[in-house]
C-alpha positions as CSV (number, residue, x, y, z in Angstrom):
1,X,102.0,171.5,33.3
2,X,99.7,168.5,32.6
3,X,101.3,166.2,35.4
4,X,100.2,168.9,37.3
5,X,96.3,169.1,35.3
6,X,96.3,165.3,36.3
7,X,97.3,165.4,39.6
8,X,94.8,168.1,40.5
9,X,92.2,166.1,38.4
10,X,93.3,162.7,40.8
11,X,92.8,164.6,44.0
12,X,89.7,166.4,42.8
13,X,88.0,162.9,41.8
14,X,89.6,161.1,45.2
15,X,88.3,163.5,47.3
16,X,84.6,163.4,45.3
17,X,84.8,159.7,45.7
18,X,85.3,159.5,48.9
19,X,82.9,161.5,49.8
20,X,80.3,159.7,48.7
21,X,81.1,156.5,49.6
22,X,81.5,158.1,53.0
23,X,77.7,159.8,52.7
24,X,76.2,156.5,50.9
25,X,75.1,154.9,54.0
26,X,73.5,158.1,55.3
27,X,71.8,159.3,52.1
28,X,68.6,157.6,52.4
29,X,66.0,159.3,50.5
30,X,63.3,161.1,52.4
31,X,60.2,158.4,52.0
32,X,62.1,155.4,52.8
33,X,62.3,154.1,56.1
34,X,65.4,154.5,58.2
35,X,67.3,151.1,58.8
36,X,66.3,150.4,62.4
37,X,62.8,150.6,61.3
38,X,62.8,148.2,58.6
39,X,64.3,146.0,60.6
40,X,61.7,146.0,63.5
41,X,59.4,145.5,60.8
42,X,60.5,142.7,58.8
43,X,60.7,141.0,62.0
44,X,56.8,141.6,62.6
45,X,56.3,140.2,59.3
46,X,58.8,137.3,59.7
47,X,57.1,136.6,63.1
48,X,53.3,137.3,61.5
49,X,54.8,134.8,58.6
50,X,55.7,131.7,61.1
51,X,52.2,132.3,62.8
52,X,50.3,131.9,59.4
53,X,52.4,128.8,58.3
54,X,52.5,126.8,62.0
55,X,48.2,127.7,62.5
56,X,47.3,125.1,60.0
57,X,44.4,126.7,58.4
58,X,42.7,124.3,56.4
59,X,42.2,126.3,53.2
60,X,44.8,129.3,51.2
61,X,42.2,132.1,51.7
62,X,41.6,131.6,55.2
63,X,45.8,132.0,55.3
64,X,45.6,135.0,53.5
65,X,42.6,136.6,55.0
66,X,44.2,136.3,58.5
67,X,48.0,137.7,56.6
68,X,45.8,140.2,55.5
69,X,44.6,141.3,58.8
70,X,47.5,140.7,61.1
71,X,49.7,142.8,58.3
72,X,47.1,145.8,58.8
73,X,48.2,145.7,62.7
74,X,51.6,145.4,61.7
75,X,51.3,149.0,59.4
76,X,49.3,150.3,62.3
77,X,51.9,149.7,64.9
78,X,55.1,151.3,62.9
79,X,52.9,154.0,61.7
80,X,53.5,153.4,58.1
81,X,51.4,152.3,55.0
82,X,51.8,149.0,52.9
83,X,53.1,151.2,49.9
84,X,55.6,153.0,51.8
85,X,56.8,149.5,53.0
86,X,57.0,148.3,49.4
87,X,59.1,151.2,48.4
88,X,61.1,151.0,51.0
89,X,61.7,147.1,50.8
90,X,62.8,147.7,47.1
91,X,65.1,150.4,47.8
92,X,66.6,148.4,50.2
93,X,66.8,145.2,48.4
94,X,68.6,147.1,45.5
95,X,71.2,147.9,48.0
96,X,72.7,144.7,48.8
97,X,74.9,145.4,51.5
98,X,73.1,147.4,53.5
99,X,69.9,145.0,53.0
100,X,72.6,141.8,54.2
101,X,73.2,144.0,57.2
102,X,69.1,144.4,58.1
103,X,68.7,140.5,57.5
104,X,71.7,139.4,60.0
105,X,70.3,141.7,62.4
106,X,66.9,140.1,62.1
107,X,68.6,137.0,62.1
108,X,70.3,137.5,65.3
109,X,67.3,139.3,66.4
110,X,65.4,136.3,66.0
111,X,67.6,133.7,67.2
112,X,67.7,135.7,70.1
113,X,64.0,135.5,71.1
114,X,63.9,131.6,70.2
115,X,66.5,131.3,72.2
116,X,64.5,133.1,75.2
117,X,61.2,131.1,74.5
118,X,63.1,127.5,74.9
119,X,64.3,129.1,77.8
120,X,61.1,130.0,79.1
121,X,60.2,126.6,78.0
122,X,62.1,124.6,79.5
123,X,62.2,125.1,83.4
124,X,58.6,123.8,82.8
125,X,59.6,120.5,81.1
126,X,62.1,119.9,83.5
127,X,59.5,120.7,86.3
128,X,57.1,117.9,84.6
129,X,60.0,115.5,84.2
130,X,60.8,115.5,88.1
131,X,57.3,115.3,88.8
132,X,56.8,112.3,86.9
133,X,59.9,110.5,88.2
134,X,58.8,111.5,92.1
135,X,55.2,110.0,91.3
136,X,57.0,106.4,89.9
């Protein structure tokens, strides 16, 4: 009778278990933002980040003035506040997995457009190169 207690008991928990490790990727709660989301807004930021650093400006408040202002667009555009953002980014970054997933896709994401711009980029240097060597 009590192989029978544990067995029951091992199927019970398995089943249980599996369950929610099956449902823990779906189980977002309701004021966080979905994954796809976060994403496209981490690369705003990330993007918004590389803008602020590369500009130059000549003093920290200027910087963060102009953070300031280009963050408010980014809130605007996703339709979200900066609070719901910070909660979400926490959630998120307690959940490691899930949160290495986001950051490869932005990663790739990323590498994806730089890889675009040099494109863009280039045809025009290799337009001025045989222009110079055409005029020697």
């Amino acid at each position: 009778m009590r192989k029978k207690n544990v067995i029951i008991f091992l199927i019970v928990f398995l089943i249980i278990f599996l369950t929610n490790c099956g449902n823990s990727k779906t189980n977002i709660p309701e004021n966080i933002l979905s994954r796809e989301k976060m994403r496209a807004i981490l690369i705003d930021i990330h993007l918004l980040e590389g803008k602020i650093s590369e500009s130059g400006y000549a003093n920290n408040d200027t910087a963060i003035f102009n953070y300031t202002k280009e963050s408010d667009i980014i809130w605007k555009k996703h339709k979200i506040d900066s609070v719901r953002f910070r909660k979400s980014f926490k959630y998120y970054s307690e959940n490691t997995k899930v949160f290495a997933q986001i950051y490869q896709e932005i990663i790739d994401s990323l590498s994806l457009k730089e890889v675009k711009a040099k494109a863009k980029e280039n045809p025009v240097k290799k337009e001025n190169t045989i222009k110079k060597e055409n005029t020697k």
